[in-house]
VOPAGU-2260 file (C-alpha; in pm, 1 decimal, decimal comma):
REM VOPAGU-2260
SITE   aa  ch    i         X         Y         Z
SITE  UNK   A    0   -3144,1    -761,2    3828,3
SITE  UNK   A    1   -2958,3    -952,1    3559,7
SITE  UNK   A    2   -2614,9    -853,0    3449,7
SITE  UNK   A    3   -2716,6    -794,9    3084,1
SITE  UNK   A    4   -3020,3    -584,2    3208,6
SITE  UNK   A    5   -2778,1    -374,8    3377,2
SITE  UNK   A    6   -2500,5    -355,2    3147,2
SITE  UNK   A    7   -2375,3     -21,8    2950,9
SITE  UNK   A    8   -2608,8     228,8    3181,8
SITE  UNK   A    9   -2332,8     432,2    3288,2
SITE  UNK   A   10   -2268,7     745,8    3184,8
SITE  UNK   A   11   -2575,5     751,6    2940,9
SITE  UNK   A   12   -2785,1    1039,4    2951,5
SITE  UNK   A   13   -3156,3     919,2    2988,9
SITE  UNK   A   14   -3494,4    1114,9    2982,9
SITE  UNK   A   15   -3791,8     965,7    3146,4
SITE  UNK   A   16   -4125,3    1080,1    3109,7
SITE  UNK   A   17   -4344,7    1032,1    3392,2
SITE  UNK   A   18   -4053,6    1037,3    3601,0
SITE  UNK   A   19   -4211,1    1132,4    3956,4
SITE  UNK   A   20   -4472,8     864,7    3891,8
SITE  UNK   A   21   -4492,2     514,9    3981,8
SITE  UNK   A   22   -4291,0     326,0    3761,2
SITE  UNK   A   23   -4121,1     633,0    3620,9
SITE  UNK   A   24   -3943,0     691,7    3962,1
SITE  UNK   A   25   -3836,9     299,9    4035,3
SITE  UNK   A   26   -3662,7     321,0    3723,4
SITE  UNK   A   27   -3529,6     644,0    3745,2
SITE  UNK   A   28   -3357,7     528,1    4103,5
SITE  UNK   A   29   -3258,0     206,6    3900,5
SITE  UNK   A   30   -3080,9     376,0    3670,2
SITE  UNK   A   31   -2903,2     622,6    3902,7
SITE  UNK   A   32   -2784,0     344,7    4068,0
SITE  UNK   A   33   -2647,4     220,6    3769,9
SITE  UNK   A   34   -2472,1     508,6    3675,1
SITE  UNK   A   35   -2685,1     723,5    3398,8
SITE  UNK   A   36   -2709,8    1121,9    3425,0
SITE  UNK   A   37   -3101,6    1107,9    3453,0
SITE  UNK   A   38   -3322,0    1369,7    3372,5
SITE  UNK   A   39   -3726,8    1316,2    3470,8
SITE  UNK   A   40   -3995,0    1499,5    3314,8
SITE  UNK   A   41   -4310,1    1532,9    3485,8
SITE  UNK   A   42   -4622,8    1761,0    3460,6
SITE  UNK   A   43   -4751,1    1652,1    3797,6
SITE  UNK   A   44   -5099,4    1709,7    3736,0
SITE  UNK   A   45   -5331,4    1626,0    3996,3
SITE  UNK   A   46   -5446,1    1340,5    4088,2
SITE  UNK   A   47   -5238,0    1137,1    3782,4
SITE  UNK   A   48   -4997,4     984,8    4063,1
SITE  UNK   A   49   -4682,8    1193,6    4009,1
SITE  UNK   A   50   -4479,6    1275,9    4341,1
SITE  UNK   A   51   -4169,4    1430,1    4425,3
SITE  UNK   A   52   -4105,9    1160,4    4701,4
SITE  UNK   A   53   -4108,8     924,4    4470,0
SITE  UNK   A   54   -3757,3    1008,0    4394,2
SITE  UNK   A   55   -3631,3    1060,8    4739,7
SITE  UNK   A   56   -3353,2     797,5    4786,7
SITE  UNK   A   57   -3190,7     951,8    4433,6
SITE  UNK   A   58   -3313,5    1324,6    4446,7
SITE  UNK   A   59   -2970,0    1509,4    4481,7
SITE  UNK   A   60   -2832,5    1275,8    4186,8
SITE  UNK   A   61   -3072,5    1354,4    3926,7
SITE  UNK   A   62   -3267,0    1614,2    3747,0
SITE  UNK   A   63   -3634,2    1704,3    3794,8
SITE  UNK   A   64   -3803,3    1924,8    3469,9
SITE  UNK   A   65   -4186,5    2017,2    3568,6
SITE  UNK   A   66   -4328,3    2004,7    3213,8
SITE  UNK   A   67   -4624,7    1928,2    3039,6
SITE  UNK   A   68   -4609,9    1726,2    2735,7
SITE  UNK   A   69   -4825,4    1910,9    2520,4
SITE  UNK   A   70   -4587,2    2209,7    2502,5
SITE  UNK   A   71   -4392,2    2076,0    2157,2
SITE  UNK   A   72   -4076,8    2352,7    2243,9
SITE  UNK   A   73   -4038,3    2250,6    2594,3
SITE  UNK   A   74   -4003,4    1896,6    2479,1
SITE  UNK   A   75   -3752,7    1982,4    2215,9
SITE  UNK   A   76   -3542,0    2089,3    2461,7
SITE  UNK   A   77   -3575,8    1832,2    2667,4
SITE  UNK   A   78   -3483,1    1545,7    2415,4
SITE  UNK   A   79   -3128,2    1726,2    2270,7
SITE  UNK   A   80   -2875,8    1510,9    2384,6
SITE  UNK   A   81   -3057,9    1227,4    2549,1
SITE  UNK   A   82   -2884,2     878,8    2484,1
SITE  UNK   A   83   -3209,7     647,7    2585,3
SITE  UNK   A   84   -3569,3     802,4    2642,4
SITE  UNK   A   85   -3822,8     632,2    2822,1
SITE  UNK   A   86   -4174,7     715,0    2754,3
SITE  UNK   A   87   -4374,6     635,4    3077,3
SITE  UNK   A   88   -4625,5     941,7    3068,0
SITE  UNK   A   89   -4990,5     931,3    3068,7
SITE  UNK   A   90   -5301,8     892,6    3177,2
SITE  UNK   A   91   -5387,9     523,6    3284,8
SITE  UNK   A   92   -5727,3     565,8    3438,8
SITE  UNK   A   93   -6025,2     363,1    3227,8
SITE  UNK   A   94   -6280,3     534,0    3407,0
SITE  UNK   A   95   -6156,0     924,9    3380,0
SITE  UNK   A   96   -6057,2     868,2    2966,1
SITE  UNK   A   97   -6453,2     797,0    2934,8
SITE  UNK   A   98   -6536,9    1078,3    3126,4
SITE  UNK   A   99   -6326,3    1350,8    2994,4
SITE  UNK   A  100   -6161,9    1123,2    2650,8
SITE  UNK   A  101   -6046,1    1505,4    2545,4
SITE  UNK   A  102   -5783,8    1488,6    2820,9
SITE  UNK   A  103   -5701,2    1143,5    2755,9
SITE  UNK   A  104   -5650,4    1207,5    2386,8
SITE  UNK   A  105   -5443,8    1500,6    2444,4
SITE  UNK   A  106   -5231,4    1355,5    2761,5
SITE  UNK   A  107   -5189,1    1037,5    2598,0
SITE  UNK   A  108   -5168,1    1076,2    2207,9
SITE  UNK   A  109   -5059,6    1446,1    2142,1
SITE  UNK   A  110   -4796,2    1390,3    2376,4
SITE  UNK   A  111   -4709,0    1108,5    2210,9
SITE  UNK   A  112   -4658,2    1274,9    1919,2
SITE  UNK   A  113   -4487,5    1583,0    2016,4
SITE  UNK   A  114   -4217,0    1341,2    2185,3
SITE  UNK   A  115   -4134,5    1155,6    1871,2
SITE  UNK   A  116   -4163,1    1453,5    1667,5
SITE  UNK   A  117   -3919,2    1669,6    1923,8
SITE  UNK   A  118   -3690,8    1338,2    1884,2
SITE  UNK   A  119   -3689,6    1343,0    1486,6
SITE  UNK   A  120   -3595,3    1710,3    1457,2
SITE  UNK   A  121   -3388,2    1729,9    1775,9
SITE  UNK   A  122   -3249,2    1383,2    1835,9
SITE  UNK   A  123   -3290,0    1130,8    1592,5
SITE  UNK   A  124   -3018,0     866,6    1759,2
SITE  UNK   A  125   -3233,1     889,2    2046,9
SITE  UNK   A  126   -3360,0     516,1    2132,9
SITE  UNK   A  127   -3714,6     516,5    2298,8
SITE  UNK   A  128   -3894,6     270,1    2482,6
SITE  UNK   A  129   -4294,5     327,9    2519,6
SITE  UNK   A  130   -4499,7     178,2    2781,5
SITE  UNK   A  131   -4845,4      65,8    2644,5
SITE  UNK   A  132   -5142,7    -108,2    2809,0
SITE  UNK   A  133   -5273,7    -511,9    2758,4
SITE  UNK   A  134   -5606,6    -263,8    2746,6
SITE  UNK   A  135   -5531,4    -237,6    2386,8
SITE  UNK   A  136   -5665,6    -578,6    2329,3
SITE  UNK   A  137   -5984,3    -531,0    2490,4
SITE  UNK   A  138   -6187,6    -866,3    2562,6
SITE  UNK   A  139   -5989,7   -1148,8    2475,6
SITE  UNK   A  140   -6089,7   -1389,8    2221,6
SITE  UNK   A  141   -5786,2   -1650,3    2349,6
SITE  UNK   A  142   -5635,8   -1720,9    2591,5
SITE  UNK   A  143   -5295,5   -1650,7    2672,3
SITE  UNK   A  144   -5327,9   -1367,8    2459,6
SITE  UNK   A  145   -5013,2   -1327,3    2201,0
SITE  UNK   A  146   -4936,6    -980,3    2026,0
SITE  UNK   A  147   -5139,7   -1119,0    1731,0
SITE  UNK   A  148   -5430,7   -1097,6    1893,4
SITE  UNK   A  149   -5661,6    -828,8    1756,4
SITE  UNK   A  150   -5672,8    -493,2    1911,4
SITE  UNK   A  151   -6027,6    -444,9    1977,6
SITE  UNK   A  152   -6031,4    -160,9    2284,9
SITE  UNK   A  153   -6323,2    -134,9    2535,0
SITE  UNK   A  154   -6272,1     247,2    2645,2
SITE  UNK   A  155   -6119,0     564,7    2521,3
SITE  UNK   A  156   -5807,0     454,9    2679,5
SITE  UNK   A  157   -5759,7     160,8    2505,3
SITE  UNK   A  158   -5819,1     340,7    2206,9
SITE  UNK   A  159   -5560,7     630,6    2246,4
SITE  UNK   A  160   -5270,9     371,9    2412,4
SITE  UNK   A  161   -5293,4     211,6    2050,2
SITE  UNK   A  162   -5270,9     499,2    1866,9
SITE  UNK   A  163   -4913,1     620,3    2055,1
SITE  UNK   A  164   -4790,0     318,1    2030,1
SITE  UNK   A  165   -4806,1     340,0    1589,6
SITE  UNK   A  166   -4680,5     697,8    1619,4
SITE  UNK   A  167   -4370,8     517,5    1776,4
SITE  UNK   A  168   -4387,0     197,4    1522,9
SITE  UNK   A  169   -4452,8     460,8    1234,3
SITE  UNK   A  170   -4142,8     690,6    1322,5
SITE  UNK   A  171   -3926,2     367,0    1380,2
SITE  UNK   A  172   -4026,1     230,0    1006,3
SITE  UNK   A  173   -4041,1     542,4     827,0
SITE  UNK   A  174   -3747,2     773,2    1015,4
SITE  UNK   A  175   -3509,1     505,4    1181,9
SITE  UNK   A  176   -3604,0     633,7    1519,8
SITE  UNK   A  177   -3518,3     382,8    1721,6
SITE  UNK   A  178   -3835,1     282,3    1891,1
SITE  UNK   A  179   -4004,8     -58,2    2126,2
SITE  UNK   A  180   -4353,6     -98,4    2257,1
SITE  UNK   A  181   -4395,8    -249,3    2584,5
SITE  UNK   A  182   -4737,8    -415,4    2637,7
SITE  UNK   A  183   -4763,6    -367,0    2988,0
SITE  UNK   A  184   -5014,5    -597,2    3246,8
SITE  UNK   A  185   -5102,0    -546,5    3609,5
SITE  UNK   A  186   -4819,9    -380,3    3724,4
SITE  UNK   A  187   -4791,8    -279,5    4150,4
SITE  UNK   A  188   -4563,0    -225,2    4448,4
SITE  UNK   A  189   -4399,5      37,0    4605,2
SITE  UNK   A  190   -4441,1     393,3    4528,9
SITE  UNK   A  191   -4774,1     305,9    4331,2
SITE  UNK   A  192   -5069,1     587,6    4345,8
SITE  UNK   A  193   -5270,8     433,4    4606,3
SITE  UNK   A  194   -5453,7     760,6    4752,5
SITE  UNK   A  195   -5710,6     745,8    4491,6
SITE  UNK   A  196   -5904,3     543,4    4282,9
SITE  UNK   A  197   -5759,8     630,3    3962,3
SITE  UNK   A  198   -5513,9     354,0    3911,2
SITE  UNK   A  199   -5620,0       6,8    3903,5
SITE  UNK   A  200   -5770,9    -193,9    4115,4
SITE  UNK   A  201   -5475,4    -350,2    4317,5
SITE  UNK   A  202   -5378,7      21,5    4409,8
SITE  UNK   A  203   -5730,7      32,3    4580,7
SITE  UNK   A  204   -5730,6    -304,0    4751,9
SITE  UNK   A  205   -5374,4    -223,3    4915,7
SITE  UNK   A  206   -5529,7     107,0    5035,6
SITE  UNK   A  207   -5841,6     -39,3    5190,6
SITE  UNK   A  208   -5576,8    -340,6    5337,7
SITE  UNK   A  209   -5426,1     -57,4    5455,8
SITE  UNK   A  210   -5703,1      82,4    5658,6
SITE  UNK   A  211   -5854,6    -188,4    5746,0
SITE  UNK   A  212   -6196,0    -118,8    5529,1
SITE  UNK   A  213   -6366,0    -388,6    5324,1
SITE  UNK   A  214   -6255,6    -512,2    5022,7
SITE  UNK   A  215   -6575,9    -533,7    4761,6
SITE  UNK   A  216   -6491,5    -747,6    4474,3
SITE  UNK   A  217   -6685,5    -716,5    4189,4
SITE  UNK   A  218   -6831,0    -990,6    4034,4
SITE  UNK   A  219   -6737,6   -1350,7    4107,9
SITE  UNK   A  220   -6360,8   -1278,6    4220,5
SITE  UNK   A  221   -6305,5   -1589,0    3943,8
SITE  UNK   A  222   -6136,9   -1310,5    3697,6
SITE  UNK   A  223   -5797,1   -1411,0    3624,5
SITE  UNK   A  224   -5553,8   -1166,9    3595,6
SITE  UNK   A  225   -5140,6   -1162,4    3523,6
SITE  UNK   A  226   -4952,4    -961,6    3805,0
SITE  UNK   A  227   -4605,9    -803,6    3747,1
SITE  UNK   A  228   -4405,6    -706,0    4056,8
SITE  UNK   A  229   -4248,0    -284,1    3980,6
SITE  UNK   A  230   -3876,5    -422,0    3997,9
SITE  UNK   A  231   -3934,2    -702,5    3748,8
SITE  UNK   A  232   -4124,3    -414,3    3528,2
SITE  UNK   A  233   -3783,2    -213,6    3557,5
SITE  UNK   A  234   -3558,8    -495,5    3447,4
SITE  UNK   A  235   -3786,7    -492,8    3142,8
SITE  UNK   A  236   -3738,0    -148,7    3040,0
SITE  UNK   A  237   -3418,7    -181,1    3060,4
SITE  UNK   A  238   -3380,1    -500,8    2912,1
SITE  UNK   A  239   -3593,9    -340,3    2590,2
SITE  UNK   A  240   -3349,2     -59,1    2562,0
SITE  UNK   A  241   -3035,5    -236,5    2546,7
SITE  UNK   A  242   -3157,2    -518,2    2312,1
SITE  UNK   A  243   -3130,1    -384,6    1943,6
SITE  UNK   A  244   -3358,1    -659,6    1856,4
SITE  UNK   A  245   -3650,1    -530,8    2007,6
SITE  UNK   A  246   -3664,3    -202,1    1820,8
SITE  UNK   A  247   -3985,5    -160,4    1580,6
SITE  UNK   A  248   -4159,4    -430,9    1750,8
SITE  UNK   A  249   -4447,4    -485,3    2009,0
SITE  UNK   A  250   -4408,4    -701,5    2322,2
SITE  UNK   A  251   -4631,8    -818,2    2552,3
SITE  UNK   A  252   -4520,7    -851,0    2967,7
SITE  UNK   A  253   -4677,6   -1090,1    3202,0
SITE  UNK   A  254   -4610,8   -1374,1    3448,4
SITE  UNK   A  255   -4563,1   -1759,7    3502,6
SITE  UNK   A  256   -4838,2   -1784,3    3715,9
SITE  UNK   A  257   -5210,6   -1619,9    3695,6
SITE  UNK   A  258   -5435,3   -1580,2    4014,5
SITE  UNK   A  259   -5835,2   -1467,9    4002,4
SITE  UNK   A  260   -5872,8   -1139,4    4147,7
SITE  UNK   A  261   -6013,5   -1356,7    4492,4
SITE  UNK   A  262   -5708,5   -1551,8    4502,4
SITE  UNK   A  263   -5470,8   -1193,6    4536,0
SITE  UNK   A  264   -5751,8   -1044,1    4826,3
SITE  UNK   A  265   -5736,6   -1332,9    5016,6
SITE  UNK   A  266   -5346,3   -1308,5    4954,5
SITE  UNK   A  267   -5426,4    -935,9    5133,8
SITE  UNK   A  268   -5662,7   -1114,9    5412,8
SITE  UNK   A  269   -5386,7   -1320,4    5545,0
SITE  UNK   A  270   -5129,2   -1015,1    5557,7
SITE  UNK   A  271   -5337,0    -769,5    5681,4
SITE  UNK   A  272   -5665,5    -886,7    5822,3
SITE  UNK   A  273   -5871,7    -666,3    5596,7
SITE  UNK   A  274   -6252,2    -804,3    5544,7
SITE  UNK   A  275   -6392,1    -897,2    5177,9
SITE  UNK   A  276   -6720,6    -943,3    5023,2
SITE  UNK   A  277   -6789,4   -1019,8    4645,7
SITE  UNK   A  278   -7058,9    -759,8    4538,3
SITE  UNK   A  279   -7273,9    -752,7    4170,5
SITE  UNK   A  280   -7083,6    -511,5    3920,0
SITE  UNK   A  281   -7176,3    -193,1    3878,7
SITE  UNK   A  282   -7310,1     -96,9    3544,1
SITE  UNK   A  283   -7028,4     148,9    3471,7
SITE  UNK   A  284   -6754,3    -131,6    3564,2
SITE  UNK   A  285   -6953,4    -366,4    3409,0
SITE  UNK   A  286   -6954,8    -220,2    3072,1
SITE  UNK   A  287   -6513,7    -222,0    3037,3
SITE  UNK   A  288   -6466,8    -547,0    3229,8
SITE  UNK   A  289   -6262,9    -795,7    3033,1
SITE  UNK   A  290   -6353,3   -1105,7    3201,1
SITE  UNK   A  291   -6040,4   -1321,6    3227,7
SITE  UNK   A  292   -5665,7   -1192,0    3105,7
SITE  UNK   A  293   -5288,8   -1299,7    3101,5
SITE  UNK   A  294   -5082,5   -1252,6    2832,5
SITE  UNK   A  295   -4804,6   -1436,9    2655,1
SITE  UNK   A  296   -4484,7   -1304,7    2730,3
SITE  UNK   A  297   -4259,9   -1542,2    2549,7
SITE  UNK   A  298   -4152,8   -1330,7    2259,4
SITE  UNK   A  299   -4009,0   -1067,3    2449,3
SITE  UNK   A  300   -3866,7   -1353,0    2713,2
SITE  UNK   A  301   -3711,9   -1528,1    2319,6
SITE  UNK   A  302   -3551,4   -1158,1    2288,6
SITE  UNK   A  303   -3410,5   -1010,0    2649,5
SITE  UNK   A  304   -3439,1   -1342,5    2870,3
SITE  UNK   A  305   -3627,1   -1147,7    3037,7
SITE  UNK   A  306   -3834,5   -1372,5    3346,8
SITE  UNK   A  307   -4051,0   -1214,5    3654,3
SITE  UNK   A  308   -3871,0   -1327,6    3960,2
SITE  UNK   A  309   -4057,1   -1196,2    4236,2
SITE  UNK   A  310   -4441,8   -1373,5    4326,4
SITE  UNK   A  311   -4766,4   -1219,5    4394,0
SITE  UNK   A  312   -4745,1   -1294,0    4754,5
SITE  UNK   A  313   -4366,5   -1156,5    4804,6
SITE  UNK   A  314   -4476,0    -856,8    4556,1
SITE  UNK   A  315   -4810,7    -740,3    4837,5
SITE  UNK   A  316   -4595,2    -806,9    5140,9
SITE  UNK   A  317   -4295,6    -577,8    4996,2
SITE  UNK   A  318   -4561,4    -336,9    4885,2
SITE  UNK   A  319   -4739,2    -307,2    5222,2
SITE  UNK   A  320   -4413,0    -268,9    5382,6
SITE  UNK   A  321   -4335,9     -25,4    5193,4
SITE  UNK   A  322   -4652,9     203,8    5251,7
SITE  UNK   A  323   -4691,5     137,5    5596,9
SITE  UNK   A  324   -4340,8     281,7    5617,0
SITE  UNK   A  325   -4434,3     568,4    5456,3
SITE  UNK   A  326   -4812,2     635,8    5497,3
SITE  UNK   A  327   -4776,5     991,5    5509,9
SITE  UNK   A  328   -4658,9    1042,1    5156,3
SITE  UNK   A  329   -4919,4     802,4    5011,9
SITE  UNK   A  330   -5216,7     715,6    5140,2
SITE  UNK   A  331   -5273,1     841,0    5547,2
């Protein structure tokens, strides 16, 4: 963790949303360590990847509100006082927001709005940092793709991810409410929803490495993809909150390096064993696949000096080390 990344976090009080959730919780212990009065907000519905033990190593230092996001009083409660909010709450599956794109719309864009509508009335000084999707940009035209690429979604998701993120550009323009959009890629490691299938594909693949079941790659395995470690993610967020350029503006993350999907399973293969097979898509999968991705980070790198520092290989060993340590709480 850099020094400026870490710089002027203590004694702020700081609101996460999402909190008991993957990346919610890593920063939420990040930030106790650094010395903020952290408060996490969480609705812990099922199967979205919230859990309590997330927040084990920090859970007598910090606050825990069970809350759902839709309830507009609760969050203007919840946002009084709050120095630095960090808006990590939603739904992230592709597959359940075409399904059920009610529940998507209201998890991920109603929420969205009652939080910066709870944070104009309540607490305007409030600065917020919102964690969007590369999803937004659906298949890309260019590669690597810069935030001027067009925003052309390929599932419900997509769709409603771009819509919170201008109700946070639109009250940062039009209110002053302090407000920066973090583009975020393939983000894994520890403390990542692995039990289920509902958040991305390197959740799954650790699982099955897990076990010891077969890997199935769809397609080729040739699909490149961008992989961000969870700690480099945190120094991000953090980076984005304490950098007063940032504010009304869109960045994308990413990495130095890209890998095809193969590369990171046989990456798996040599740490764990676990057989692999490429397989045909399926015609659901088939219709959202992107084909190739990584994104250009360099504006937000121009901004924070912000650099990944941790490689895909280092990331899935740290990662399985993790969960086999505690297989219980995640995926046993």
């Amino acid at each position: 963790m850099s020094e400026r990344s870490t710089a002027g976090f203590a004694g702020r009080r700081v609101l996460i949303t999402g909190g008991l959730g993957f990346i919610g919780s890593s920063l939420a212990i990040e930030l106790v360590r650094l010395g903020a009065h952290v408060t996490v907000l969480d609705s812990l519905l099922p199967e979205y990847g919230g859990n309590r033990f997330n927040v084990e190593p920090v859970r007598d230092r910090l606050d825990i509100n069970i809350c759902d996001m839709r309830d507009q009083h609760s969050l203007e409660i919840l946002v009084q006082g709050q120095d630095l909010i960090f808006h990590l709450a939603g739904q992230v599956s592709h597959g359940d927001s075409m399904r059920d794109p009610q529940l998507d719309l209201a998890v991920n864009c109603v929420s969205s709005m009652n939080l910066v509508e709870a944070c104009r009335r309540r607490n305007p000084g409030a600065r917020l940092v919102y964690t969007s999707t590369r999803q937004v940009y659906g298949v890309p035209q260019k590669l690597p793709v810069t935030e001027d690429h067009p925003a052309l979604p390929v599932d419900v998701n997509g769709i409603n991810k771009l819509a919170a993120e201008y109700y946070h550009l639109l009250y940062d323009r039009t209110y002053d409410l302090k407000s920066v959009v973090l583009r975020l890629t393939n983000t894994y490691g520890p403390r990542q929803q692995i039990r289920n299938n509902r958040q991305g594909f390197i959740g799954i693949f650790l699982r099955q490495a897990l076990k010891g079941e077969g890997i199935k790659i769809f397609g080729s395995g040739q699909q490149v993809r961008d992989f961000n470690y969870v700690d480099d993610v945190v120094q991000a967020l953090l980076l984005a909150a304490t950098t007063d350029a940032c504010f009304g503006k869109v960045y994308n993350l990413g990495a130095p390096v890209y890998h095809p999907v193969l590369e990171m399973v046989q990456m798996l293969h040599e740490l764990t064993g676990v057989p692999f097979e490429t397989v045909p898509f399926p015609d659901d999968r088939k219709l959202i696949d992107i084909g190739d991705y990584y994104g250009d980070y360099s504006r937000f790198a121009a901004a924070t000096q912000w650099q990944p520092t941790v490689g895909l290989r280092e990331g899935l060993a740290r990662s399985l080390d993790f969960f086999r340590t505690h297989s219980k709480e995640y995926w046993a």
